[in-house]
C-alpha positions in Angstrom: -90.3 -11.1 -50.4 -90.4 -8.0 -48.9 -89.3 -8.1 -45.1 -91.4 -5.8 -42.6 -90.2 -3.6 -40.1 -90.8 -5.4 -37.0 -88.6 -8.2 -38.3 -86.0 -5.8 -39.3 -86.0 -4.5 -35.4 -86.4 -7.8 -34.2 -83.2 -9.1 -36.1 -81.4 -5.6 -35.3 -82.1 -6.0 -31.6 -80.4 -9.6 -31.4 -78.1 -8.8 -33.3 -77.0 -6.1 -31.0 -77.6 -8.5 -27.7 -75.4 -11.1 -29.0 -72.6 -8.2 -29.5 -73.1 -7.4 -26.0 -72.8 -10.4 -24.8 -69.8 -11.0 -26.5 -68.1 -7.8 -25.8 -69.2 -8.4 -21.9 -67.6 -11.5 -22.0 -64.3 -10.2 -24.0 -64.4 -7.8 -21.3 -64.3 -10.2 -18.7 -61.6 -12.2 -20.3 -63.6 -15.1 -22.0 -63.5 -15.7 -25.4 -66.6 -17.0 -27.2 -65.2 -18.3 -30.2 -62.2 -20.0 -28.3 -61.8 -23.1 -26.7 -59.4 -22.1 -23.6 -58.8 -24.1 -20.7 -59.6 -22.9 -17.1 -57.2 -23.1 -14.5 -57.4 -21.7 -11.1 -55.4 -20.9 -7.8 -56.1 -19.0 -4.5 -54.6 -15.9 -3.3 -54.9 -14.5 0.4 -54.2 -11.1 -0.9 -54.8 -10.2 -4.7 -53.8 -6.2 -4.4 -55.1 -4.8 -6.8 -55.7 -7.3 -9.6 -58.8 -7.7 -11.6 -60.5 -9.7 -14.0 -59.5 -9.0 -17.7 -55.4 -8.4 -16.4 -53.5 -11.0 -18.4 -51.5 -13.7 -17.9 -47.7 -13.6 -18.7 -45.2 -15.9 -19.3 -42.1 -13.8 -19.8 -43.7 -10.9 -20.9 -46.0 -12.5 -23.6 -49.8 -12.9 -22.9 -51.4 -16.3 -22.8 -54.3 -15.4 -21.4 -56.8 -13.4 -19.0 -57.9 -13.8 -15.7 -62.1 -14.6 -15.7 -63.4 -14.5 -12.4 -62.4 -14.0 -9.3 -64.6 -14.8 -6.3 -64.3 -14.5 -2.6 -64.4 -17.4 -0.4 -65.7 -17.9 2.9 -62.2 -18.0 4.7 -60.8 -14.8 3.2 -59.3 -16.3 0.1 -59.9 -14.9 -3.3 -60.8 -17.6 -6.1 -59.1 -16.5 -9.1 -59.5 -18.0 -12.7 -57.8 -18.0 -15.8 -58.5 -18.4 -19.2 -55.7 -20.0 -21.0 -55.7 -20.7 -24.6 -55.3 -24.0 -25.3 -52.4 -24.5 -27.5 -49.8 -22.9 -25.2 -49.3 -26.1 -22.5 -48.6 -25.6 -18.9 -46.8 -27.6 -16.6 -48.6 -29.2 -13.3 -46.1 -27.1 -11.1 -46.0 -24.0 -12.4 -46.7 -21.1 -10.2 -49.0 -18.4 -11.0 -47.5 -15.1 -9.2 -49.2 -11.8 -8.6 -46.7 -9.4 -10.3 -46.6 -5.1 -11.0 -46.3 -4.5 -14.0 -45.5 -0.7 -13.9 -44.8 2.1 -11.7 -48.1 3.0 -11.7 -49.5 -0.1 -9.6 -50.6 -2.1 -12.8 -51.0 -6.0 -11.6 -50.7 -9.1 -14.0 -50.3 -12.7 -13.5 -47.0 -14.0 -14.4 -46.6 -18.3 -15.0 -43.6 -19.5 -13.7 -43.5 -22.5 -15.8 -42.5 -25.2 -13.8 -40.2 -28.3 -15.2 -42.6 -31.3 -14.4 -43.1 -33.8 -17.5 -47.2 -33.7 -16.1 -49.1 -31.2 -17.9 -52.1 -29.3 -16.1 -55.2 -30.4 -17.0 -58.4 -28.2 -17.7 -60.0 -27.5 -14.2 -56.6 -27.7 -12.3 -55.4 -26.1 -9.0 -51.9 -24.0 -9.3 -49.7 -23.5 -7.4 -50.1 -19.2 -5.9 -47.6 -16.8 -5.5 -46.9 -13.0 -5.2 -43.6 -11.3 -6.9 -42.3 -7.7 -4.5 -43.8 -4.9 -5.6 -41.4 -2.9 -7.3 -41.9 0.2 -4.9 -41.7 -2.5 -2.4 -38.0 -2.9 -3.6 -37.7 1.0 -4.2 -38.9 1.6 -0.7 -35.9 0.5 1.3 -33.4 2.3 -1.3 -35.5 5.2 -1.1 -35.2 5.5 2.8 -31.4 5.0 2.6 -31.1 7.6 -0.2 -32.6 9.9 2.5 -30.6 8.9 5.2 -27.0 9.5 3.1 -28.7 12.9 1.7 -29.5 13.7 5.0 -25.6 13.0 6.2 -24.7 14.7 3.3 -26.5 17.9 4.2 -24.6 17.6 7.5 -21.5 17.1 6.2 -22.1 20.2 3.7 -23.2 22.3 6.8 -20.1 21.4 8.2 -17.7 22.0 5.2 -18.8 25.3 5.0 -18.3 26.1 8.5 -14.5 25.3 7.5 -14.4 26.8 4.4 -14.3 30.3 5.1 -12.8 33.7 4.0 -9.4 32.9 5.7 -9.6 29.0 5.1 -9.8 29.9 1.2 -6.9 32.2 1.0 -5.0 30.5 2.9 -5.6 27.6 0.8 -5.0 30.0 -2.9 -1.3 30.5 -1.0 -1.1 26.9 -0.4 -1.7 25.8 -3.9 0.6 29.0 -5.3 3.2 27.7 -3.5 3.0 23.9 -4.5 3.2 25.5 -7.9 6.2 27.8 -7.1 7.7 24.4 -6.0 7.1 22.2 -8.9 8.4 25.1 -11.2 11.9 25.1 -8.9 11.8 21.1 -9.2 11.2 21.5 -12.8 14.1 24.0 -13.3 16.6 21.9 -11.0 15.5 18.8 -12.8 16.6 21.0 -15.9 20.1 21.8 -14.2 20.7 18.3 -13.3 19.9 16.9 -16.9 22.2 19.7 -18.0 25.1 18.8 -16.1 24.8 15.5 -16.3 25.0 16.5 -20.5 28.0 17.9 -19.9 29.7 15.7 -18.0 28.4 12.5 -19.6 32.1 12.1 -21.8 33.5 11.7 -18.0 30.6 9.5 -16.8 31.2 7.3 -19.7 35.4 7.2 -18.9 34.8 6.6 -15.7 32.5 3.8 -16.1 35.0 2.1 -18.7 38.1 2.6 -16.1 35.9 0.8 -13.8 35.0 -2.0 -16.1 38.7 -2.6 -16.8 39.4 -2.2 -13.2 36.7 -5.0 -12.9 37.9 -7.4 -15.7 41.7 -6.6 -14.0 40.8 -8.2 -10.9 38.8 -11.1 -12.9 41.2 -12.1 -14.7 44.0 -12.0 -11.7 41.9 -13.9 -9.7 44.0 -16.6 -9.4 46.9 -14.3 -8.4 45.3 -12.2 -5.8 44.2 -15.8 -4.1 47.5 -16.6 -4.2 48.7 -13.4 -2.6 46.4 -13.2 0.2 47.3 -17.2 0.7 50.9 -16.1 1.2 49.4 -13.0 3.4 47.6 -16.0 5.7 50.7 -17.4 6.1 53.1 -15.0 7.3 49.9 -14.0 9.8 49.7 -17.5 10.7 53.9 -17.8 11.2 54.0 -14.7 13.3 51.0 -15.4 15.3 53.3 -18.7 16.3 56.2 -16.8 17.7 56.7 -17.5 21.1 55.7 -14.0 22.7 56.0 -15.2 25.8 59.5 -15.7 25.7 59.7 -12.3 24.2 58.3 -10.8 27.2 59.9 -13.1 29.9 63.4 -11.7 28.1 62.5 -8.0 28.6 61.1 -8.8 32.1 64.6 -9.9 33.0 66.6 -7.1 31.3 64.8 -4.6 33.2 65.1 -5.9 36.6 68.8 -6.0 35.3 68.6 -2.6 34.9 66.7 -1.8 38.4 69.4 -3.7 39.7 72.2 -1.8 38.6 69.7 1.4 39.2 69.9 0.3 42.8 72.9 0.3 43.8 73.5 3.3 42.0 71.5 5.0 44.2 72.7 3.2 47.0 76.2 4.8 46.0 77.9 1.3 45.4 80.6 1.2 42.5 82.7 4.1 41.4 79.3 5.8 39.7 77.5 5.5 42.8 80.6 7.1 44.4 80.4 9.9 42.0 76.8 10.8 42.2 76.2 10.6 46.0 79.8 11.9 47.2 79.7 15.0 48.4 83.0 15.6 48.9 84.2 14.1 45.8 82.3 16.6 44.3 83.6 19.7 45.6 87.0 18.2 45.6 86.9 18.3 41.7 84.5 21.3 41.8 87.1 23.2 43.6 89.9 21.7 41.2 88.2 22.7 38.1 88.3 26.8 39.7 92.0 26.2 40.7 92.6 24.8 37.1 90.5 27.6 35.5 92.4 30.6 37.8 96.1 28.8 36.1 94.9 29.2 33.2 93.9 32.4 33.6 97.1 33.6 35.2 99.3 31.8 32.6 97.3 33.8 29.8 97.8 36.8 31.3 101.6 36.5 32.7 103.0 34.3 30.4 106.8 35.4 31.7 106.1 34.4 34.7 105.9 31.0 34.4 108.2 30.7 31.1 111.4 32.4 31.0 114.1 32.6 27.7 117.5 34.4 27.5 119.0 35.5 24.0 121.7 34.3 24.7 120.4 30.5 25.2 121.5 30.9 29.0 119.1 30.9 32.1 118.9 34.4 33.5 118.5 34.8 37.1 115.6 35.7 38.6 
């Protein structure tokens, strides 16, 4: 049967209708050879999203929004197309989200917990996740502020840091260094002598250890000693000092007593000391004694007189 042109054309030409149809409706997120189930929510704001975005549920797509249709109070109508083995929850919430940098928008299902599954035709609950330059914005304008600071503080630093500042700051650090070289080479020294002297460290220690285990083991003597010690303390704190004292009270009046009349010429010292006369009666017989003497020495004959004879010669 041979086919004519016309009906060649004819069949082309639906053909190509049906395709664009299909690929219309593709476009505008319904599938033709799909049973999908509609649901639908309300926005007051839909920035930026259109029909065909998909619909997420933790980053896998579900589905596609259809339609979305403006209502007389300012409201957008949006509707998805859900494919119907995936089942969604009557409270889950179906948030505007980015999806890049860029400004892409998707929806995003927060599946909800309820046992009650959503039917075909249902109302869900709306929502809108924070743009993400939304969050950036706030970090951004900090970021500016600190650089900002920063710049300041810079500006300021190298106000400070100038020619002079710098050297002065090389002789700083030359000097630390000179220093930690001297610590270094006394730290040397001191590990050196303590080398050398480490056979006396070590006698000394061990005189002191026997010193220690000395008085340890003589414990019971050295109590005993300063027991006696307590004692005689005790004994001679109980002497009567009183008495003591009242006994040398007396012994010097005594004494200012016999001081007294001393001075008051009583008694033969008292005569002694204050009599004038007394005293230049023996001062003046202590010269006539001494002149005797003299004389004797020096004219012996005349006071001693011998005759050969044994007789006494006249004079």
């Amino acid at each position: 049967m041979k086919i004519s042109n016309e009906t060649k054309v004819g069949i082309l030409t639906v053909v190509a209708v049906a395709l664009l149809f299909i690929g219309y409706s593709f476009l505008k997120g319904n599938d033709v050879f799909s049973s999908d189930n509609t649901y639908y929510t309300s926005y007051q704001s839909v920035d930026g999203l259109t029909a065909s975005k998909p619909v997420l549920v933790n980053g896998y797509q579900i589905g596609r929004v259809s339609k979305m249709t403006l209502q007389p109070d300012g409201s957008i109508l949006t509707q998805f197309k859900i494919s119907s083995e995936y089942k969604v929850p009557k409270n889950t919430i179906a948030r505007i989200a980015s999806t890049d940098l860029l400004g892409g928008k998707a929806i995003v299902f927060d599946m909800g917990n309820s046992t009650e599954l959503a039917k075909d035709g249902d109302m869900l609950a709306s929502g809108i996740q924070a743009n993400i330059m939304d969050k950036v914005e706030p970090i951004q304008k900090r970021v500016e502020t600190i650089t900002i600071k920063l710049d300041s503080v810079l500006t300021v630093v190298n106000s400070v840091l100038d020619d002079q500042f710098q050297e002065d700051f090389k002789e700083s650090v030359h000097s630390i260094s000179t220093s930690l070289k001297n610590v270094e080479l006394i730290t040397k020294d001191v590990e050196g002598l303590v080398g050398s002297e480490r056979k006396r460290l070590t006698t000394i220690i061990s005189n002191l250890e026997v010193i220690t285990n000395t008085f340890k083991n003589n414990s019971g003597q050295i109590t005993a000693i300063m027991s006696n010690l307590n004692t005689v303390t005790d004994k001679a704190a109980k002497l009567d000092f009183q008495q003591t004292m009242d006994k040398a009270n007396t012994a010097m009046s005594d004494f200012q007593t016999i001081v007294d009349k001393i001075n008051k010429g009583q008694g033969s010292i008292g005569l002694l000391i204050n009599d004038e006369k007394l005293y230049d009666n023996l001062n003046n017989a202590s010269q006539s004694l001494d002149h005797l003497m003299k004389d004797i020495k020096e004219k012996p004959g005349k006071y001693i007189k011998l005759s050969i004879f044994g007789k006494k010669g006249e004079e």
